[in-house]
C-alpha positions as CSV (number, residue, x, y, z in Angstrom):
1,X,22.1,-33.1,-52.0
2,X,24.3,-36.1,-51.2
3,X,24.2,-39.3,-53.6
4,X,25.4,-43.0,-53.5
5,X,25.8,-45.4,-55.9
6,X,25.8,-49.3,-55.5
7,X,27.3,-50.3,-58.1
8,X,27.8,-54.7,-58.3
9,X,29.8,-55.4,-61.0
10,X,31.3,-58.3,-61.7
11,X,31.6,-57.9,-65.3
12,X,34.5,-55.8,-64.8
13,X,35.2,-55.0,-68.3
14,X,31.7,-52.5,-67.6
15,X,34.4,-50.8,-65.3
16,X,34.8,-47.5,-67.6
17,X,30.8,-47.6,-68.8
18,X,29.8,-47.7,-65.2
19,X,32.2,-44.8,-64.4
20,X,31.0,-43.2,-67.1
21,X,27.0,-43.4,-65.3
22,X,29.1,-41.8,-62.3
23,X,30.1,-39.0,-64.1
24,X,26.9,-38.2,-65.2
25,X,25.4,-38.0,-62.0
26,X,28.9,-36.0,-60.6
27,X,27.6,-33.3,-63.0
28,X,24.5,-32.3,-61.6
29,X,25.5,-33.5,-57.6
30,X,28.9,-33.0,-56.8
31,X,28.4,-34.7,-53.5
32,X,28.3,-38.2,-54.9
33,X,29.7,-41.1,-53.7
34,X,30.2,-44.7,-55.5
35,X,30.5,-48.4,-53.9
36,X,31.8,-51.0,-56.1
37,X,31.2,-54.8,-54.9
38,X,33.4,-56.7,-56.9
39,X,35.5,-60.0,-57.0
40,X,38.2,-60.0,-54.7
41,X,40.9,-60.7,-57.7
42,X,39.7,-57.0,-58.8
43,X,42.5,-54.3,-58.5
44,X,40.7,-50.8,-58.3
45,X,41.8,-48.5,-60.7
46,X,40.7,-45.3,-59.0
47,X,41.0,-44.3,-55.6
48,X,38.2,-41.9,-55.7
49,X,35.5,-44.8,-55.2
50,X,34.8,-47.2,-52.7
51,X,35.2,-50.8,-53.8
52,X,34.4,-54.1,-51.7
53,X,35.6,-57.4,-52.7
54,X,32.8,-59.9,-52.1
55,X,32.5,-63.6,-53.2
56,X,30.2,-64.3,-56.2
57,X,26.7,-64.9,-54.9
58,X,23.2,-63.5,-54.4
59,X,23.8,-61.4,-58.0
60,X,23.6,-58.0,-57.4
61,X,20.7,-59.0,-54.5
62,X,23.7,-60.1,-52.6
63,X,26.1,-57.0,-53.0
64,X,23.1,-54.4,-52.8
65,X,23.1,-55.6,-49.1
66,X,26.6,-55.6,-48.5
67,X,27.5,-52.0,-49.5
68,X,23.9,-51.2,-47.1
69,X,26.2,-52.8,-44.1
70,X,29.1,-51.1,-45.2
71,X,27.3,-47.9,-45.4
72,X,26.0,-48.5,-41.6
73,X,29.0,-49.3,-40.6
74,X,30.6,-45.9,-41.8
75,X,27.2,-43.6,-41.2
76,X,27.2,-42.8,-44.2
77,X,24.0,-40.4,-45.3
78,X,22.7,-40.1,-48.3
79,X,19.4,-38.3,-49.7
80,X,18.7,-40.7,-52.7
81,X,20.6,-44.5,-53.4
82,X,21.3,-45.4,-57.3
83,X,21.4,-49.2,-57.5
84,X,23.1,-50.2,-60.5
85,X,25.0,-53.5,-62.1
86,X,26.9,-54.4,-64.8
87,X,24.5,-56.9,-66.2
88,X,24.8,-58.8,-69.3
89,X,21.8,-60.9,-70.3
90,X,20.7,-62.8,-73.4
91,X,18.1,-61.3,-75.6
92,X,15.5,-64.1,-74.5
93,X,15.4,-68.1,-73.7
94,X,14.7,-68.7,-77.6
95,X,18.2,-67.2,-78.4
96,X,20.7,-68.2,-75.3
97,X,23.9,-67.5,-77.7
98,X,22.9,-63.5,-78.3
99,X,24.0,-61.0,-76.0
100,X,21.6,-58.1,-74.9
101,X,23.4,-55.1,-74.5
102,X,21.0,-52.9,-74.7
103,X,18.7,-54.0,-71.5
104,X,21.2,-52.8,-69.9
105,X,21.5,-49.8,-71.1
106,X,17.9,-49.3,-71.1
107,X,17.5,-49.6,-68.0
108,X,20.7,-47.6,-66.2
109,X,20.7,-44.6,-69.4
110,X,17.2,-43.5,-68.2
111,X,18.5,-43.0,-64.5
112,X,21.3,-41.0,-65.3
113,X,19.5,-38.9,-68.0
114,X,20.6,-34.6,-68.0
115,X,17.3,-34.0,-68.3
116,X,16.0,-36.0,-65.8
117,X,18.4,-35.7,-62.8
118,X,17.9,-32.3,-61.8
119,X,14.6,-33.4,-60.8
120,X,15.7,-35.5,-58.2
121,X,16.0,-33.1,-55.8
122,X,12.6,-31.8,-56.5
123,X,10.8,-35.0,-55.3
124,X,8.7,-35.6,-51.8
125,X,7.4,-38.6,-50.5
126,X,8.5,-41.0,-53.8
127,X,10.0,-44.5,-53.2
128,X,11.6,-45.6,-56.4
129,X,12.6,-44.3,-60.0
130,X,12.7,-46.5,-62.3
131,X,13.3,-47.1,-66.4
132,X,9.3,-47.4,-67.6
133,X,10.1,-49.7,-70.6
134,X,11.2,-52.3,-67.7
135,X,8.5,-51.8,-65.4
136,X,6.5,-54.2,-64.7
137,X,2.9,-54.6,-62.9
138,X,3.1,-57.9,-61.3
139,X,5.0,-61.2,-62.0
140,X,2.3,-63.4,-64.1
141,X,3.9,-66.0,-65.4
142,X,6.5,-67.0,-62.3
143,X,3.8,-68.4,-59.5
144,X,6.4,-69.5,-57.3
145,X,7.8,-65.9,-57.0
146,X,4.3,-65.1,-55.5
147,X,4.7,-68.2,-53.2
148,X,8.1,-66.4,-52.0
149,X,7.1,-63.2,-51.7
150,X,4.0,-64.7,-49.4
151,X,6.5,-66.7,-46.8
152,X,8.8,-63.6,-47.2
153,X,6.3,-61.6,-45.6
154,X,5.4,-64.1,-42.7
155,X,9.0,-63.5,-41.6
156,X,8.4,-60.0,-41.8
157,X,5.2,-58.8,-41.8
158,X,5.5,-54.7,-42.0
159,X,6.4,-55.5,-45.9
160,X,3.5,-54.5,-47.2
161,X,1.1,-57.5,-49.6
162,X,0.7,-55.0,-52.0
163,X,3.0,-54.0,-54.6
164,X,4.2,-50.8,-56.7
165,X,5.6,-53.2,-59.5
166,X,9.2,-53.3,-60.0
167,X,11.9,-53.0,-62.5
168,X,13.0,-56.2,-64.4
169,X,16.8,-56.2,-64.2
170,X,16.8,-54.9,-60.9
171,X,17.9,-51.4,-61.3
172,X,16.6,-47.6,-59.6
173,X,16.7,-45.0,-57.3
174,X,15.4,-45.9,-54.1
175,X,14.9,-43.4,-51.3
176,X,17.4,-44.2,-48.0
177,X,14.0,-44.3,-46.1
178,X,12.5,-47.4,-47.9
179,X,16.1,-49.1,-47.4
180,X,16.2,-48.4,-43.3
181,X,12.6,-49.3,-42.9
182,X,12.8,-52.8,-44.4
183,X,16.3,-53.8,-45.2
184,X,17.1,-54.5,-41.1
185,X,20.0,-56.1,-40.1
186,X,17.2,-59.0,-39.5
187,X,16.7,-58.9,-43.1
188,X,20.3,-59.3,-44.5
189,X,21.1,-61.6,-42.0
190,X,18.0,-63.8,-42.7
191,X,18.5,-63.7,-46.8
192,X,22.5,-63.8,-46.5
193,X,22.1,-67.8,-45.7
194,X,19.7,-68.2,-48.3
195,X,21.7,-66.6,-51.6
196,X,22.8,-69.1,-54.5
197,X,26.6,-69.4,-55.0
198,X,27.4,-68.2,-58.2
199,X,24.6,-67.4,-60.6
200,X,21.2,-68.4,-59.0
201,X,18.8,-71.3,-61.0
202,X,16.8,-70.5,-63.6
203,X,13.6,-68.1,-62.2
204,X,11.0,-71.2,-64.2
205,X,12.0,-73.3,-61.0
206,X,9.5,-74.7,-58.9
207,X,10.0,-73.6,-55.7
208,X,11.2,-69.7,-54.9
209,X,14.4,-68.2,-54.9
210,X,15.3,-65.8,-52.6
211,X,16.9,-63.3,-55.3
212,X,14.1,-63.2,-57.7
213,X,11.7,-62.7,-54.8
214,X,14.1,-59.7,-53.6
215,X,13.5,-58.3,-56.7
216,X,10.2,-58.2,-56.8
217,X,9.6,-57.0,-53.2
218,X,12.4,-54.2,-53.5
219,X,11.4,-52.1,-54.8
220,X,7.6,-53.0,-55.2
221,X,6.2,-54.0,-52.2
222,X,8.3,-51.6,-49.8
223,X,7.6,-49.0,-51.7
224,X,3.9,-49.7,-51.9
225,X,1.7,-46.4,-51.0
226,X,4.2,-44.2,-52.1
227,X,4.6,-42.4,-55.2
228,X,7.3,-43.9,-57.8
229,X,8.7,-42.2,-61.3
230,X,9.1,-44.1,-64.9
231,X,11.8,-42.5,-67.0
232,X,11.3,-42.7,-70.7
233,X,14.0,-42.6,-72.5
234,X,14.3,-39.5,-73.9
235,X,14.3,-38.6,-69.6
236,X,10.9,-37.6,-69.6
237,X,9.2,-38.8,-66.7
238,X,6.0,-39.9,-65.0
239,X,4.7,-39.7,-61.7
240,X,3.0,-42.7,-60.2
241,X,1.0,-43.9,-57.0
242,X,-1.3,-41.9,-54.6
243,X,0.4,-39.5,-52.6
């Protein structure tokens, strides 16, 4: 069983929590590799990961499809991807000054659970695997997401309309398949152009943007008609979808 983790992190003081995540996984599946995107002023303190300097754009959008390239480049195989950053996010808009540290942590701990991971290798014909106390249905409140997603799809049409939900934050195990059949070379190429430099506007704008409607379509709508697992937190699980 071979494992790779994305990791995007540009809070680099995360350096030793994220390692830690690695570590966790190491345990179970020896065969695991780690990719870093980070900022190019980064040194990397251990040579037993990968690490690619990248310039601050897209969020973790942006580096996700990097380390894919880099990955392609290489042929590198891998049974099961772990996309993880090293986000830090404020609790909610009415409280911009408090920092949420334990989104974060709710979403990645779940993913990395010891009672969880030896399941991974168990699993047929499932897309994502997410944290369930992030998972969300579908996107009510942002109707410009919707638009997004919509043209998205124009450009290319074998994403499917439907969707499997997705993971607010941004983090999960997606399965290599999902990430060959729909993040082409076409793709990257045709989002690289369209990623915000720096940190992207706020997701209430009125027209789409590109990494919010990533988020929502990876892993939602390409993983739609496959199965896809919420981890509780206590890594308990649930099995989702219809196959």
């Amino acid at each position: 069983m071979h494992i790779t983790i994305i990791i995007h992190m540009f809070n680099t003081d995360l350096y030793e929590e994220m390692k830690g995540y690695i570590q966790q996984v190491e345990k179970v599946y020896p065969n695991t590799r780690a990719i870093f995107t980070v900022p190019p002023e980064f040194i990397p303190p251990d040579k037993n990961y990968l690490f690619i300097p990248i310039e601050n754009k897209g969020v973790d959008v942006y580096g996700f499809m990097l380390a894919i390239e880099f990955m392609r480049k290489y042929k590198l195989k891998t049974d099961w991807i772990l996309k993880i950053h090293s986000k830090i996010s404020n609790t909610n808009m009415f409280t911009p000054n408090v920092t949420d540290y334990h989104w974060r942590k709710q979403l990645i701990q779940p993913l990395v659970h010891p009672a969880f991971l030896p399941y991974l290798k168990t699993f047929n014909k499932v897309g994502y695997i997410g944290s369930s106390i992030h998972h969300l249905r579908q996107d009510r409140d942002f109707h410009q997401n919707k638009q997004g997603i919509g043209y998205l799809i124009t450009q290319f049409p074998t994403i499917p309309s439907s969707s499997a939900g997705f993971i607010g934050g941004n983090m999960f195990w997606i399965h290599p398949s999902v990430v060959d059949q729909y993040i082409t070379p076409a793709f990257i190429q045709y989002c690289k152009p369209l990623f915000s430099p720096r940190k992207p506007p706020s997701n209430d704008s009125k027209y789409p943007i590109i990494e919010y409607v990533i988020e929502r379509i990876l892993p939602g709508n390409m993983c739609w008609g496959l199965r896809y697992i919420l981890i509780h937190q206590d890594g308990t699980f649930t099995i989702k979808g219809t196959k």
